[in-house]
Backbone as a ProteinNet text record, in pm:
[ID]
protein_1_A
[PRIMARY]
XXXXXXXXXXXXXXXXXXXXXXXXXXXXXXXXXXXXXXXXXXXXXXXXXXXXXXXXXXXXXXXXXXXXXXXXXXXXXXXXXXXXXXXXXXXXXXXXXXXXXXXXXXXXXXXXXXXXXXXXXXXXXXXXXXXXXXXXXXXXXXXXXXXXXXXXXXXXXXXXXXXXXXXXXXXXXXXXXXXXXXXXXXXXXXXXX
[TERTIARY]
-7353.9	-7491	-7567.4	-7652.3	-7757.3	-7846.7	-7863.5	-7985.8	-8144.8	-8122	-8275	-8262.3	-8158.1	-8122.7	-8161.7	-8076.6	-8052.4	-8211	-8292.8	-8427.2	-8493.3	-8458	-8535.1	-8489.2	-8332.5	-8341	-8350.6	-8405.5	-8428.4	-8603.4	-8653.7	-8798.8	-8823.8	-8699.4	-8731	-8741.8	-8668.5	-8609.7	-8742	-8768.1	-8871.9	-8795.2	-8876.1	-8811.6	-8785.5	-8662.1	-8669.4	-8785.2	-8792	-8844	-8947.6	-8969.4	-9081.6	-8974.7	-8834.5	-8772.7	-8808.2	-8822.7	-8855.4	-8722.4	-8723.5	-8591.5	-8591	-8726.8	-8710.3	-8622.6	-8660.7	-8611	-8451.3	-8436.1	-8283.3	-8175.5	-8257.9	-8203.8	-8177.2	-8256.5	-8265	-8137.5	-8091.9	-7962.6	-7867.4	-7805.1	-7705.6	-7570.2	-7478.8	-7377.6	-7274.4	-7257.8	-7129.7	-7015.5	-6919.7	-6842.3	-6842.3	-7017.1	-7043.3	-7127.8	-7095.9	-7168.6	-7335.4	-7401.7	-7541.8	-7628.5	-7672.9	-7771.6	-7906.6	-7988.7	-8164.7	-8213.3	-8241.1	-8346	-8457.6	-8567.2	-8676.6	-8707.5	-8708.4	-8737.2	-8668.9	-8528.6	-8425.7	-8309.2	-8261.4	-8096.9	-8037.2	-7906.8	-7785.4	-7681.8	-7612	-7487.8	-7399.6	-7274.1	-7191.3	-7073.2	-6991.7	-6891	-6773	-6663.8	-6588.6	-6496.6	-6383.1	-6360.7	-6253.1	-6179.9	-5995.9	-5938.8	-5810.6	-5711.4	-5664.5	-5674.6	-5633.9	-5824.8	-5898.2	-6001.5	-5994.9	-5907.2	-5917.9	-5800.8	-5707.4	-5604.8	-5640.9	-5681.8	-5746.4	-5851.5	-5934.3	-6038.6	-5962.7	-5888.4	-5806.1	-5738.6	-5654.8	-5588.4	-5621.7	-5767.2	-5855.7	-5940.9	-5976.4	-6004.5	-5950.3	-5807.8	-5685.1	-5700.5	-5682	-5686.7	-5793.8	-5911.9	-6041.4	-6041.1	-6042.3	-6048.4	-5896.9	-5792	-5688.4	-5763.7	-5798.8	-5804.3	-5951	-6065.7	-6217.3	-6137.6	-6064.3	-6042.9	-5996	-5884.4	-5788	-5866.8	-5960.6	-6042.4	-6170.1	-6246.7	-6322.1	-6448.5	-6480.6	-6602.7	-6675.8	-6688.1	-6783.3	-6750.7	-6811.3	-6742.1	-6728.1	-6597.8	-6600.5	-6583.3	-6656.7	-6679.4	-6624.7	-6610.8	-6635.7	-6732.8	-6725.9	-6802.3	-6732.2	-6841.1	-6972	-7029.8	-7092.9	-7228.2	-7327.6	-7464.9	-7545.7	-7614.3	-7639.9	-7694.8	-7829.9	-7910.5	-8043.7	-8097.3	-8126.1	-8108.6	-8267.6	-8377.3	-8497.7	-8540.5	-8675.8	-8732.4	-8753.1	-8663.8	-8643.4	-8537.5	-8464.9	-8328	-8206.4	-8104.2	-7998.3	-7875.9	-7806.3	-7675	-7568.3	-7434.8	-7356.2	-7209.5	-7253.3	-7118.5	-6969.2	-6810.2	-6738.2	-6679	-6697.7	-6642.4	-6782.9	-6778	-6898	-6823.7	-6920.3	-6859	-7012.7	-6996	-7138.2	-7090	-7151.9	-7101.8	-7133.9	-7082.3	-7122.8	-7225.4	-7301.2	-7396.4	-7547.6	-7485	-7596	-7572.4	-7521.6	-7513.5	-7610.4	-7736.2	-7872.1	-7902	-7832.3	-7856	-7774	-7671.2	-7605	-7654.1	-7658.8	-7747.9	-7678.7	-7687	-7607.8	-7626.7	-7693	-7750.7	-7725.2	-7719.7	-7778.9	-7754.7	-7657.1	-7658.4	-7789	-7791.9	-7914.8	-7813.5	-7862.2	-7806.2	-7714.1	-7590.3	-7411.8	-7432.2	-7337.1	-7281.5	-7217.5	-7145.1	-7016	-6983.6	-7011.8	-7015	-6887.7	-6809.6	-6765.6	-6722.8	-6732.4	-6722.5	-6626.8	-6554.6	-6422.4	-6479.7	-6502.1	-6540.9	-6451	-6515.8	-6473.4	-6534	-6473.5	-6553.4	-6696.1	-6704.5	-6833.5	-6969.2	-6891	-6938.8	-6980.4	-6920.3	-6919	-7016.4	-7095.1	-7277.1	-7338	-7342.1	-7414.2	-7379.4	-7194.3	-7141.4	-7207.7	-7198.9	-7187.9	-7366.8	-7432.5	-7584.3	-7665.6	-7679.4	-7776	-7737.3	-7633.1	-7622.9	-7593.5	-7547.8	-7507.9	-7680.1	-7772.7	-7933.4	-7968.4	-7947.5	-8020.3	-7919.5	-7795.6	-7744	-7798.3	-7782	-7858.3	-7986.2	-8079.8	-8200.6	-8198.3	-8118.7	-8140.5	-8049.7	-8017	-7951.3	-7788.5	-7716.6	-7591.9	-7510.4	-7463	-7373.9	-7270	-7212.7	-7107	-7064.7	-7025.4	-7036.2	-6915.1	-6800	-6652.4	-6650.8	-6644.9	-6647.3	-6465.7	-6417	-6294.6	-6279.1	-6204	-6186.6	-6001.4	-6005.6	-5874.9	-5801.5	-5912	-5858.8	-5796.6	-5893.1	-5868.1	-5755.4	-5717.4	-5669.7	-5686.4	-5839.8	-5878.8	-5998.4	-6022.9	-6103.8	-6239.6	-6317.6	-6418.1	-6512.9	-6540.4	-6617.2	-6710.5	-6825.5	-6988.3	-7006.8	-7076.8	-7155	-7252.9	-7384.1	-7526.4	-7551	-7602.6	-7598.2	-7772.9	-7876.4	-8023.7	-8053.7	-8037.4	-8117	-8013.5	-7907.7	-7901	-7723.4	-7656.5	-7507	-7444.6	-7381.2	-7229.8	-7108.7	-7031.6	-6872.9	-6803.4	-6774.1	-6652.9	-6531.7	-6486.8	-6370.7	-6311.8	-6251.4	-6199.6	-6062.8	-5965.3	-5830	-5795.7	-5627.3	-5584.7	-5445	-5342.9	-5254.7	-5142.5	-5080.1	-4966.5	-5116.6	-5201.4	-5321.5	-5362.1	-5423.1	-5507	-5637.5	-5688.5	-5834.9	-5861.1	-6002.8	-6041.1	-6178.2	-6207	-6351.3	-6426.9	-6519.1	-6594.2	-6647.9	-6732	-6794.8	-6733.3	-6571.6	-6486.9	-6343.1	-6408.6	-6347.5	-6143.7	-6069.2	-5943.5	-5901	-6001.3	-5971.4	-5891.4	-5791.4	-5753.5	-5615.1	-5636.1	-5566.8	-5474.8	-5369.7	-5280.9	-5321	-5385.3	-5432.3	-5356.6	-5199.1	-5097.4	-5108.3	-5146	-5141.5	-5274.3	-5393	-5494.4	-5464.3	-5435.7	-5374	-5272.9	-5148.8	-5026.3	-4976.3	-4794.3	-4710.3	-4697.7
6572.4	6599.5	6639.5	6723.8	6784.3	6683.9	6647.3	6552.2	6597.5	6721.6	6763	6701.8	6740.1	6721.7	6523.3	6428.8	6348.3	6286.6	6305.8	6293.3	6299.1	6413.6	6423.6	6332.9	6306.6	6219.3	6073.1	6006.4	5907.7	5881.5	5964	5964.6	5921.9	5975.2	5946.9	5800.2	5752.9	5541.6	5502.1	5340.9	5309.6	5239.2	5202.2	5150.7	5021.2	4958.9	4816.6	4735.8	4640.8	4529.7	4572.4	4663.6	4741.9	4751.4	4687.1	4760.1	4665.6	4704.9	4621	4631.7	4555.1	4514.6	4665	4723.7	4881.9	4977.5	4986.2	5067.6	5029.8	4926.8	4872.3	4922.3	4893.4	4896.6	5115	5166.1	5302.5	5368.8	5312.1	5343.3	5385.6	5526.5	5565.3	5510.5	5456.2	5419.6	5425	5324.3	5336.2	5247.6	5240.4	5160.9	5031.5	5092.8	4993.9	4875.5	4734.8	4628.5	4639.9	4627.7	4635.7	4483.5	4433.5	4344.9	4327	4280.5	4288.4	4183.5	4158.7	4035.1	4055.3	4016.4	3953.2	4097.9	4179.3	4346.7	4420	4382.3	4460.6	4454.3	4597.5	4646.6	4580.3	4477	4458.5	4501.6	4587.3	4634.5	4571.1	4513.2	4451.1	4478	4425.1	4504.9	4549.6	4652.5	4644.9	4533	4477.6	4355.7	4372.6	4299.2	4267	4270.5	4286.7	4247	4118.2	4029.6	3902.5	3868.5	3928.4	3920.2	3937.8	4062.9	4121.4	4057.1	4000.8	3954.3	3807	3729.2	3593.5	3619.7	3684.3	3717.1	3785.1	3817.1	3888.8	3772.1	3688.2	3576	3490.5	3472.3	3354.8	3413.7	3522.1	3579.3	3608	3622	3596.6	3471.6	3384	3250.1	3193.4	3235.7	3220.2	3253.3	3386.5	3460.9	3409.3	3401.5	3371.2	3217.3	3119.5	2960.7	2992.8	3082.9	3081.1	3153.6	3284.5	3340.3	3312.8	3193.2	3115	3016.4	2954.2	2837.1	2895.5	3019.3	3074.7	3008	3035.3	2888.2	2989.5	3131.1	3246.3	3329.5	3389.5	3536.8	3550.4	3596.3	3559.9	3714.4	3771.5	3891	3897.3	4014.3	4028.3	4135.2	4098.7	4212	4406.6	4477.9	4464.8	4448.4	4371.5	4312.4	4236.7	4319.8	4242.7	4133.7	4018.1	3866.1	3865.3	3854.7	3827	3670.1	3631.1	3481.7	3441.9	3512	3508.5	3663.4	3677.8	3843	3859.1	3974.1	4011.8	3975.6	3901.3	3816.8	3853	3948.8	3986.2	3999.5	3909.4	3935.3	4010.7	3988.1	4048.7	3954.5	3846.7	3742.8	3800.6	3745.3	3808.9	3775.2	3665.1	3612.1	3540.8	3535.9	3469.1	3433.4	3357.8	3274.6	3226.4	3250.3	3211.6	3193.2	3022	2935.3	3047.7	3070.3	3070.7	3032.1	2914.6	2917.5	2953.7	3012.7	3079.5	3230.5	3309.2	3420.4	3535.1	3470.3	3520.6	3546.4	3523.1	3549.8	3663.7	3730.4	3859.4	4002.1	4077.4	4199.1	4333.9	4402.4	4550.5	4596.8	4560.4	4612.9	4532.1	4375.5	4300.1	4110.4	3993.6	3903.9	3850.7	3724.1	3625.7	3492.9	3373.6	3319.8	3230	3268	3192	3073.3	3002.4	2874.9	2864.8	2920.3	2920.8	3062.4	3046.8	3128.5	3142.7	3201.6	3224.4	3288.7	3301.1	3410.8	3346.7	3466.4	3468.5	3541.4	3400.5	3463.9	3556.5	3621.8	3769.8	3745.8	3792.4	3755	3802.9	3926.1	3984.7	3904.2	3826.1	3774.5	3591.3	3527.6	3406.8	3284.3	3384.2	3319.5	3323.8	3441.4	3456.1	3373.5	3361.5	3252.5	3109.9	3101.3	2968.2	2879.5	2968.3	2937.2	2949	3132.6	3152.3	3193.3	3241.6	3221.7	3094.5	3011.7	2841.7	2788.8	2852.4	2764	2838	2990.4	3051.6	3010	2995.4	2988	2823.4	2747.4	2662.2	2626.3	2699.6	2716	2776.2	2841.5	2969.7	2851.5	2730.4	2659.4	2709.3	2746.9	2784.5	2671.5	2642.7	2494.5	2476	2554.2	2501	2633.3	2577.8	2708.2	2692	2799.6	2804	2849.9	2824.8	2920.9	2911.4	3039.1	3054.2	3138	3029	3123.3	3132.5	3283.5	3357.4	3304.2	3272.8	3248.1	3081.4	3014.2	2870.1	2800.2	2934.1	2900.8	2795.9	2784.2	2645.1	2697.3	2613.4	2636.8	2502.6	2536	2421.5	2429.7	2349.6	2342.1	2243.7	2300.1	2247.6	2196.5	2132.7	2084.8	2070.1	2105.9	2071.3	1994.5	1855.4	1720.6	1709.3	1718.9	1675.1	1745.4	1878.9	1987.9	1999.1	1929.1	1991.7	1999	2045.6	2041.8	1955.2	1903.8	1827.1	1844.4	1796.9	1868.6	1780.4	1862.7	1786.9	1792.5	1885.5	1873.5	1976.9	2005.3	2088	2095.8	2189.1	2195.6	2284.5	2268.9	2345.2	2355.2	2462.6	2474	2353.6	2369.4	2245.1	2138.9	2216	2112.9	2216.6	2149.1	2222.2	2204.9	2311.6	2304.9	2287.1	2202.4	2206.2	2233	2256.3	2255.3	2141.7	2110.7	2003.2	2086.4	2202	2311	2335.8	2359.8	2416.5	2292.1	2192.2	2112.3	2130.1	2040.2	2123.9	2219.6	2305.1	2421	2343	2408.4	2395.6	2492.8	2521.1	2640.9	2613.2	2617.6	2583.7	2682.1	2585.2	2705.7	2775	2816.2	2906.2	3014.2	2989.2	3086.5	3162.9	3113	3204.1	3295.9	3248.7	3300.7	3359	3318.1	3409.2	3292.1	3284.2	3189.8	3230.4
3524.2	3486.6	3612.7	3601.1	3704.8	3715.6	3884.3	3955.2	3836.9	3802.6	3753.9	3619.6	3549.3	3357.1	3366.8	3489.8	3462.4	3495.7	3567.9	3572.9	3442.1	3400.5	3253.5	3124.2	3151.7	3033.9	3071	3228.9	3258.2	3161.4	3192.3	3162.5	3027.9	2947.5	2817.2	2717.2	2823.5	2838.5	2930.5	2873.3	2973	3074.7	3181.1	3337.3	3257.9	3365.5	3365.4	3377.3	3254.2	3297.2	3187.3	3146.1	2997.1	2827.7	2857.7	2769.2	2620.3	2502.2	2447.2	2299.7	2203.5	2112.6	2020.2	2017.4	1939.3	2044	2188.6	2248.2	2282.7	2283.9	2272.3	2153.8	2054.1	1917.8	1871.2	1960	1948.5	2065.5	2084.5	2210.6	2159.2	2172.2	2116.5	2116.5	2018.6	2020.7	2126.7	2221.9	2292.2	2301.1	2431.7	2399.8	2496.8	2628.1	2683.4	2655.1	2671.8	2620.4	2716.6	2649.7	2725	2617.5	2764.3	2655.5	2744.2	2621.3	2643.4	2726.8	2825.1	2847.2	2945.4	2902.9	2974.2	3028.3	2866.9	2948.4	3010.4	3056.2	3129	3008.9	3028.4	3039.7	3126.8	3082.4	3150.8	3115.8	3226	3134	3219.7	3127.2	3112.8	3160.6	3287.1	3327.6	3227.2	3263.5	3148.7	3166.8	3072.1	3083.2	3152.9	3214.9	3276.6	3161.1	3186.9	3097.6	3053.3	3186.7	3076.3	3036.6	3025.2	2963.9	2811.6	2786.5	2643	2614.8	2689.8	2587	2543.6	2634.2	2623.1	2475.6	2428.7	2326.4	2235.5	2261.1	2143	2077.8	2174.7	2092.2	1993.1	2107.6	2026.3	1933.6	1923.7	1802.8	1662.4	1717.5	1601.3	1520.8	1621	1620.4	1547.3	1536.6	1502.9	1335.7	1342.9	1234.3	1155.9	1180.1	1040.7	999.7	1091.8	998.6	951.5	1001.9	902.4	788.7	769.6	631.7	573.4	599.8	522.1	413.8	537.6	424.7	377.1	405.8	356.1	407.6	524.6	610.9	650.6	672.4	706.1	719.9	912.6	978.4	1067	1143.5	1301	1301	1395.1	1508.5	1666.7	1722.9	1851.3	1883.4	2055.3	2092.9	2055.6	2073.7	2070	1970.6	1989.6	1869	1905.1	1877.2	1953.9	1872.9	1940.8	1885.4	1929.1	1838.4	1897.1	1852.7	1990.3	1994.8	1956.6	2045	2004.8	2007.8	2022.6	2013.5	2169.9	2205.4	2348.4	2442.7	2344.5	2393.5	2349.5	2352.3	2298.2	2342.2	2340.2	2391.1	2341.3	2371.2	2316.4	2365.1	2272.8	2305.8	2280.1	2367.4	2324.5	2162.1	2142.1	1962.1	1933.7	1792.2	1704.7	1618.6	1593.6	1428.2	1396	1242.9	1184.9	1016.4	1048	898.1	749.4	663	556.6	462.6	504.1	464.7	536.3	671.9	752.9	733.2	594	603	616.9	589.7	636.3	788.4	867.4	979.2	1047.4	938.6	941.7	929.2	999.7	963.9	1008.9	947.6	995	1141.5	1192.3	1319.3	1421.6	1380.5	1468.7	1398.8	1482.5	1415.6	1469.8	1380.4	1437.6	1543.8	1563.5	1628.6	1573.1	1654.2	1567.5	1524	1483.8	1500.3	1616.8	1638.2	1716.9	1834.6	1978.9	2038	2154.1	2149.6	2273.9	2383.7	2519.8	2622.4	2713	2764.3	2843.5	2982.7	3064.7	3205.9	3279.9	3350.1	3392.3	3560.8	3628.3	3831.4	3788.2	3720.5	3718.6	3599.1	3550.6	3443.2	3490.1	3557.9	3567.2	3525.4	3673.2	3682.3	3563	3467.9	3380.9	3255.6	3216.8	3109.3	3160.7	3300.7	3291.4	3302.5	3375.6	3383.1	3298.2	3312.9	3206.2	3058.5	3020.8	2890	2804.3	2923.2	2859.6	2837.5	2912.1	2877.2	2697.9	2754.6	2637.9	2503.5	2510.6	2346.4	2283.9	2392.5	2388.4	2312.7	2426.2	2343.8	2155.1	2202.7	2023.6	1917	1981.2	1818.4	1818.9	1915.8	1890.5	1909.8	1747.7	1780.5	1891.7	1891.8	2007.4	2096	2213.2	2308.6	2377.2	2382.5	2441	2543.6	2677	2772.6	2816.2	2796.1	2825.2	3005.5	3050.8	3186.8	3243.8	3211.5	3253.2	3400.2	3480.1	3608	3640.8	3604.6	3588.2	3481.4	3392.2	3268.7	3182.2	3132.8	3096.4	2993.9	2932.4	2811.8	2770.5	2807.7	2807.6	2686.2	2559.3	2476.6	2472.3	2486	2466.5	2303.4	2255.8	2146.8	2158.6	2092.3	2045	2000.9	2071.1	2050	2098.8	1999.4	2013.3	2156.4	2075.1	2168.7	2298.8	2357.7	2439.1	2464.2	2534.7	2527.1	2615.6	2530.1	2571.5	2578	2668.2	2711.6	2602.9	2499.7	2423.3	2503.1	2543.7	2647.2	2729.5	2798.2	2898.2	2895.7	2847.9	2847.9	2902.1	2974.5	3041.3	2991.7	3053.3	3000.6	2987.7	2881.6	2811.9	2711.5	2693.2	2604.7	2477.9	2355.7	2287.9	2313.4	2247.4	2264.1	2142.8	2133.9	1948.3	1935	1807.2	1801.3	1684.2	1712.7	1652.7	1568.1	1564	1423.2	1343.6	1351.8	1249.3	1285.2	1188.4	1167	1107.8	1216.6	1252.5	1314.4	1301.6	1424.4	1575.6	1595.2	1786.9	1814.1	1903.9	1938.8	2131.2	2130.1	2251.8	2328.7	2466.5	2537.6	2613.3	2655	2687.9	2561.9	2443	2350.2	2379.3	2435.2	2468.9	2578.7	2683.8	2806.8	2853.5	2739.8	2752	2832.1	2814.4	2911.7	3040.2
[MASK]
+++++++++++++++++++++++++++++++++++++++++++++++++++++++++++++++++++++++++++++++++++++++++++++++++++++++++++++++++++++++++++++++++++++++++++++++++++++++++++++++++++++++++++++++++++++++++++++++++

């Protein structure tokens, strides 16, 4: 693209820090994850490989025991979650109970039950700080933070507003979840042997 063309179609987007959930929501389809906050575009590095294979597993994993017993809908990215107005992420798996199917929308979920992200180097700070406050805040029952490097799998619960470590597993362990009662998954099967 030409320094001049790419000027002109900068102009047409507002600057950081002005962006608001219409001008987000008006972004032409891609295949990069971008999410909203506090008025800024973040775009999202692309992921590693044992990134996508780690989310792929557990997405398998996810999705055969919710469709089996019929308990909702589990997603991945991209899909953007809007947690409050001006707040939108784009977690890598969701899950959202069945009887929160109102919070499903063609465009856009509302906030999960069940969230989880597979830290990435570029990603870390943000799984582990600030998206662990905000899912938090937005009512997201339980929060998975999967990390490729550590090979370990740590699940949060929403226990009176605020989160608790149900537990931390590493390989030769399962991991389980307290939201989707029975759910647990061997974490060498997330990570690969």
């Amino acid at each position: 693209m030409e320094p001049r063309l790419a000027v002109e179609v900068a102009r047409l987007w507002p600057p950081q820090g002005q962006w608001t959930e219409v001008d987000y929501f008006a972004l032409p389809d891609t295949n990069q994850l971008i999410e909203l906050s506090e008025g800024e575009l973040i775009m999202c590095p692309p992921p590693t490989d044992s990134h996508q294979y780690a989310s792929g597993e557990l997405y398998a994993a996810l999705r055969a025991f919710v469709r089996e017993r019929d308990l909702g809908t589990v997603r991945y990215a991209p899909l953007p979650v809007r947690l409050w107005p001006g707040k939108v992420r784009e977690p890598d798996i969701l899950f959202v109970a069945k009887e929160h199917a109102d919070r499903i929308g063609e465009k856009f979920y509302g906030p999960p039950d069940l969230v989880v992200e597979v830290t990435s180097p570029g990603t870390r700070r943000t799984d582990r700080v600030e998206k662990f406050v905000e899912y938090m805040q937005a009512g997201v029952r339980e929060y998975w933070i999967v990390d490729p490097d550590s090979r370990t799998v740590e699940v949060f619960v929403l226990r009176e507003g605020a989160y608790e470590l149900l537990g931390k597993w590493g390989m030769g362990e399962k991991a389980r979840s307290e939201v989707l009662k029975g759910f647990e998954v061997a974490v060498e099967e997330v990570f690969g042997s």
